[in-house]
PyMOL CGO cylinders between C-alpha atoms (Angstrom):
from pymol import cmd
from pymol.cgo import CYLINDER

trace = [
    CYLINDER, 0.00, 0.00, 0.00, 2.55, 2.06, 0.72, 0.3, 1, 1, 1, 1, 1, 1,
    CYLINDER, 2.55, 2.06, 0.72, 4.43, 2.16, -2.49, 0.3, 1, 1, 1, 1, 1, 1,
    CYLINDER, 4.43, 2.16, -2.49, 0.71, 2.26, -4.35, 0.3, 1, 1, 1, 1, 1, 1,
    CYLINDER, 0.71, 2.26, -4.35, -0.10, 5.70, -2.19, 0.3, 1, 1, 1, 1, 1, 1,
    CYLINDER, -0.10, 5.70, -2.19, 2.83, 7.27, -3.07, 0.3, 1, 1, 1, 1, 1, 1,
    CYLINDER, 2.83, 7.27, -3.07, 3.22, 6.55, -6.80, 0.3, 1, 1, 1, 1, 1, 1,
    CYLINDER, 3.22, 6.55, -6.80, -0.36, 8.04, -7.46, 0.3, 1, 1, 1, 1, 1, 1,
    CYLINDER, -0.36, 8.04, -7.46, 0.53, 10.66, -5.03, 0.3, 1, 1, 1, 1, 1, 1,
    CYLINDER, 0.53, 10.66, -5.03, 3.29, 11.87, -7.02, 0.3, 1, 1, 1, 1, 1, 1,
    CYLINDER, 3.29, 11.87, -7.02, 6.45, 13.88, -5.60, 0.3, 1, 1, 1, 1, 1, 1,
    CYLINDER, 6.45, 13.88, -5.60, 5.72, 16.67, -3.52, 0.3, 1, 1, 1, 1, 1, 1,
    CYLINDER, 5.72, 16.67, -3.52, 7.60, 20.28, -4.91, 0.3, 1, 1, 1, 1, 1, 1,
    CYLINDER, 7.60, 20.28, -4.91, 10.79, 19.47, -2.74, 0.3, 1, 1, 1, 1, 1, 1,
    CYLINDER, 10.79, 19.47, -2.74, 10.89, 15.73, -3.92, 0.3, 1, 1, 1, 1, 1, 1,
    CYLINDER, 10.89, 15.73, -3.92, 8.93, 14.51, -0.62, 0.3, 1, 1, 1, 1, 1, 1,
    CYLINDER, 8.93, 14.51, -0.62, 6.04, 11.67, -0.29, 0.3, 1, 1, 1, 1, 1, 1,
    CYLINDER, 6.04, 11.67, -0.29, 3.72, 12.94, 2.24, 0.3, 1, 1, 1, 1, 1, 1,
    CYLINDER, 3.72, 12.94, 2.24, 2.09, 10.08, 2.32, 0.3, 1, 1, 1, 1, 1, 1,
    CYLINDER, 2.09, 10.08, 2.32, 5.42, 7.87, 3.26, 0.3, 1, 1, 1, 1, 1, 1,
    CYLINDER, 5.42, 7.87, 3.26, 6.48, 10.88, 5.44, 0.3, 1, 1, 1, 1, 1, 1,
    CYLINDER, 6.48, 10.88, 5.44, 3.31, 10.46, 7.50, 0.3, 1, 1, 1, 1, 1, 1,
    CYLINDER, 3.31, 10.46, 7.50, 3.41, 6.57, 7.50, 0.3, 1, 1, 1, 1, 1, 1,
    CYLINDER, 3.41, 6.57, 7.50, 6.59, 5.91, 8.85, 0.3, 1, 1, 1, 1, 1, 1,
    CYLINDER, 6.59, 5.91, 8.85, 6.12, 8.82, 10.97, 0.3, 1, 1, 1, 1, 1, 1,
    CYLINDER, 6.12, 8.82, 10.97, 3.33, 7.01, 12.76, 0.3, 1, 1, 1, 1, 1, 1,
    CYLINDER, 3.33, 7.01, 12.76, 5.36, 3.70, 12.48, 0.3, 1, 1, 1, 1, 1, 1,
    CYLINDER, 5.36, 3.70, 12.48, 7.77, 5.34, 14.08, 0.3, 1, 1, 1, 1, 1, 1,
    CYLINDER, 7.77, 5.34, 14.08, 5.51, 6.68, 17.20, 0.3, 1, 1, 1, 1, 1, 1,
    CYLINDER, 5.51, 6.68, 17.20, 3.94, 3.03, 17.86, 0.3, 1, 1, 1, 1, 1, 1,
    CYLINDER, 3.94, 3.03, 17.86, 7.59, 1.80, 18.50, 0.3, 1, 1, 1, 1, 1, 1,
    CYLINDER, 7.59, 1.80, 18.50, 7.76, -0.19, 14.51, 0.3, 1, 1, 1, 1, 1, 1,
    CYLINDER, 7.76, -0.19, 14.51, 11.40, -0.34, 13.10, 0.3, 1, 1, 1, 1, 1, 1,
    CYLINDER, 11.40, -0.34, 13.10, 10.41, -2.88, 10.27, 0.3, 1, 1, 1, 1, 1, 1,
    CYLINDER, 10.41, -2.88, 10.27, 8.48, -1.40, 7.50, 0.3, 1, 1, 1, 1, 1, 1,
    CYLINDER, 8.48, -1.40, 7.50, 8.06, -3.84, 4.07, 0.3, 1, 1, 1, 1, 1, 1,
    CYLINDER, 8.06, -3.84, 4.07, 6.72, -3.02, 0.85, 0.3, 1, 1, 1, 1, 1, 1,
    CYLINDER, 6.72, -3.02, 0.85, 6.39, -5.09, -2.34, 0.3, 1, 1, 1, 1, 1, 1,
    CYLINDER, 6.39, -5.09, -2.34, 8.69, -3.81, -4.84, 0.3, 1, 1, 1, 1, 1, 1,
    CYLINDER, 8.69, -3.81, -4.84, 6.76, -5.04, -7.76, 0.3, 1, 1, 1, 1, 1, 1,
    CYLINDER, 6.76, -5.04, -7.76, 3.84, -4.38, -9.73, 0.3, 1, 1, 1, 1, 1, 1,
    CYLINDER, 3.84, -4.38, -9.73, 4.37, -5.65, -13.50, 0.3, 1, 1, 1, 1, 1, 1,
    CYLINDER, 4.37, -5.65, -13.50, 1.21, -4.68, -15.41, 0.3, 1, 1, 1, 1, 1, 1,
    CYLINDER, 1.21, -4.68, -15.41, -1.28, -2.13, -17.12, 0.3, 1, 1, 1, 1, 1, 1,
    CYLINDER, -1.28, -2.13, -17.12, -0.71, 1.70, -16.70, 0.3, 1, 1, 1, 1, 1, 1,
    CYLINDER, -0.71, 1.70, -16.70, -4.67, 2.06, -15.96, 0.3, 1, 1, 1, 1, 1, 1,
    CYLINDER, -4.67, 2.06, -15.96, -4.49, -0.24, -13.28, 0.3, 1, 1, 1, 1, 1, 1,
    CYLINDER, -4.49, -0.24, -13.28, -5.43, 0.40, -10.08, 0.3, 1, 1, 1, 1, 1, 1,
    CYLINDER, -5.43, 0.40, -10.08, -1.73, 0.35, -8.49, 0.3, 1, 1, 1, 1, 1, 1,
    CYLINDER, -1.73, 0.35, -8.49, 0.36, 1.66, -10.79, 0.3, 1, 1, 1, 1, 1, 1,
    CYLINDER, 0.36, 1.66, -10.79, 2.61, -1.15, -12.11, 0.3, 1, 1, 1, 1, 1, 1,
    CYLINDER, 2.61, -1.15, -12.11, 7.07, -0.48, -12.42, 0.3, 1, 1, 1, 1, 1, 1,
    CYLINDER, 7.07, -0.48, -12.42, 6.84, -2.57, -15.86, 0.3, 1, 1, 1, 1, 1, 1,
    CYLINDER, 6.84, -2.57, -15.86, 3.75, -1.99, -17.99, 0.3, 1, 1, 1, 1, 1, 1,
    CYLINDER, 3.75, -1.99, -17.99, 4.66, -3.65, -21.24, 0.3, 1, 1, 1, 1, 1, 1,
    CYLINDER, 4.66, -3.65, -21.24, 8.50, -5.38, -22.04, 0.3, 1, 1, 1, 1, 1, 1,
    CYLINDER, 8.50, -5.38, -22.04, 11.07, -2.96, -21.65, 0.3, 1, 1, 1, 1, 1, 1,
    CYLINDER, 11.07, -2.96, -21.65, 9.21, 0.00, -20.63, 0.3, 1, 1, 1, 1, 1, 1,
    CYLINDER, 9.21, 0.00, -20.63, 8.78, 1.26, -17.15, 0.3, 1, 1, 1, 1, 1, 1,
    CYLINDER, 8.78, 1.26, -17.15, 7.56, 3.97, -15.30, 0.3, 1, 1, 1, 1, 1, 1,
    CYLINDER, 7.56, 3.97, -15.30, 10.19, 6.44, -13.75, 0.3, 1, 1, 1, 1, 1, 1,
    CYLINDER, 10.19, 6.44, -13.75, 7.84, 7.80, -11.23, 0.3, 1, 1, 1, 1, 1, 1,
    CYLINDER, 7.84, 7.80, -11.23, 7.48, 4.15, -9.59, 0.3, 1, 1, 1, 1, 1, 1,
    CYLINDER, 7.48, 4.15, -9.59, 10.52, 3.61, -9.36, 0.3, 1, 1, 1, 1, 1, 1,
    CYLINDER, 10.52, 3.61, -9.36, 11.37, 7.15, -7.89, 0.3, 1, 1, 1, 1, 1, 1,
    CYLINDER, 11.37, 7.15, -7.89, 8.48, 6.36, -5.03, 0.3, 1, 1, 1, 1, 1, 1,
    CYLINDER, 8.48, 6.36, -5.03, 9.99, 3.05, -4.04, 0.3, 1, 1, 1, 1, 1, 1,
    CYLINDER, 9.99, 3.05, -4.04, 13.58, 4.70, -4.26, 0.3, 1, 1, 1, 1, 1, 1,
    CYLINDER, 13.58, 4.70, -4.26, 12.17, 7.34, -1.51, 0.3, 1, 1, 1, 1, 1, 1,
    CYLINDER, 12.17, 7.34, -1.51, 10.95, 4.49, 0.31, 0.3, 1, 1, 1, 1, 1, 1,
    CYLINDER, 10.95, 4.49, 0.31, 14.02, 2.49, 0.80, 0.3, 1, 1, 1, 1, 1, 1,
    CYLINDER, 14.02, 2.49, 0.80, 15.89, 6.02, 1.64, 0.3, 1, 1, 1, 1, 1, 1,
    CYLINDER, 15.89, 6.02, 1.64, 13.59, 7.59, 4.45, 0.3, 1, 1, 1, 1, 1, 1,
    CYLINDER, 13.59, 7.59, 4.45, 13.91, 3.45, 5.89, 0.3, 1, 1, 1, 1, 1, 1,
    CYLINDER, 13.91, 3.45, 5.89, 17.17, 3.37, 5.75, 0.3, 1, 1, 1, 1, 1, 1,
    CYLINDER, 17.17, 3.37, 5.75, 17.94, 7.16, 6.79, 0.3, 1, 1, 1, 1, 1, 1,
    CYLINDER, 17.94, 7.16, 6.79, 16.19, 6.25, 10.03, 0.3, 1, 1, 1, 1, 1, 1,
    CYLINDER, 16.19, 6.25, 10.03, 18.45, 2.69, 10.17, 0.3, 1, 1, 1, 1, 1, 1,
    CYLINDER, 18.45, 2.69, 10.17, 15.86, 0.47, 10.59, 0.3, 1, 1, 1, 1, 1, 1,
    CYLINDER, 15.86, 0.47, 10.59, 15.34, -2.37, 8.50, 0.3, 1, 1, 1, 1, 1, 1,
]
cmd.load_cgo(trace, "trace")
């Protein structure tokens, strides 16, 4: 879910998530240092969750960008 809010979300005007931002926020105030997220999503571009791989060799940037920002704000707060 995670990864799915933030793709449609879409970068905030300094490069942010608010959505992640404010989920591992309130991970972070019930005492969770774990945080998992499926890191792929091969598929239509009108689906529902928007997919990394839509059709052989092309991909979408922005999906990749949101799961990028993911693994950073994890690992910027070293937890696993």
């Amino acid at each position: 879910m995670l990864l799915r809010d933030a793709a449609h979300e879409g970068e905030g005007p300094t490069g942010d998530y608010p959505s992640v931002d404010a989920a591992l926020r309130q991970c972070s105030e019930l005492g969770i240092q774990v945080v998992r997220t499926w890191a792929f999503n091969d598929g239509e571009l009108a689906s529902s969750s928007p997919p990394l791989q839509y059709d052989g060799m092309h991909f979408q940037e922005s999906v990749f960008r949101a799961l990028d920002y993911i693994v950073w704000q994890v690992e910027s707060r070293r937890w696993e």
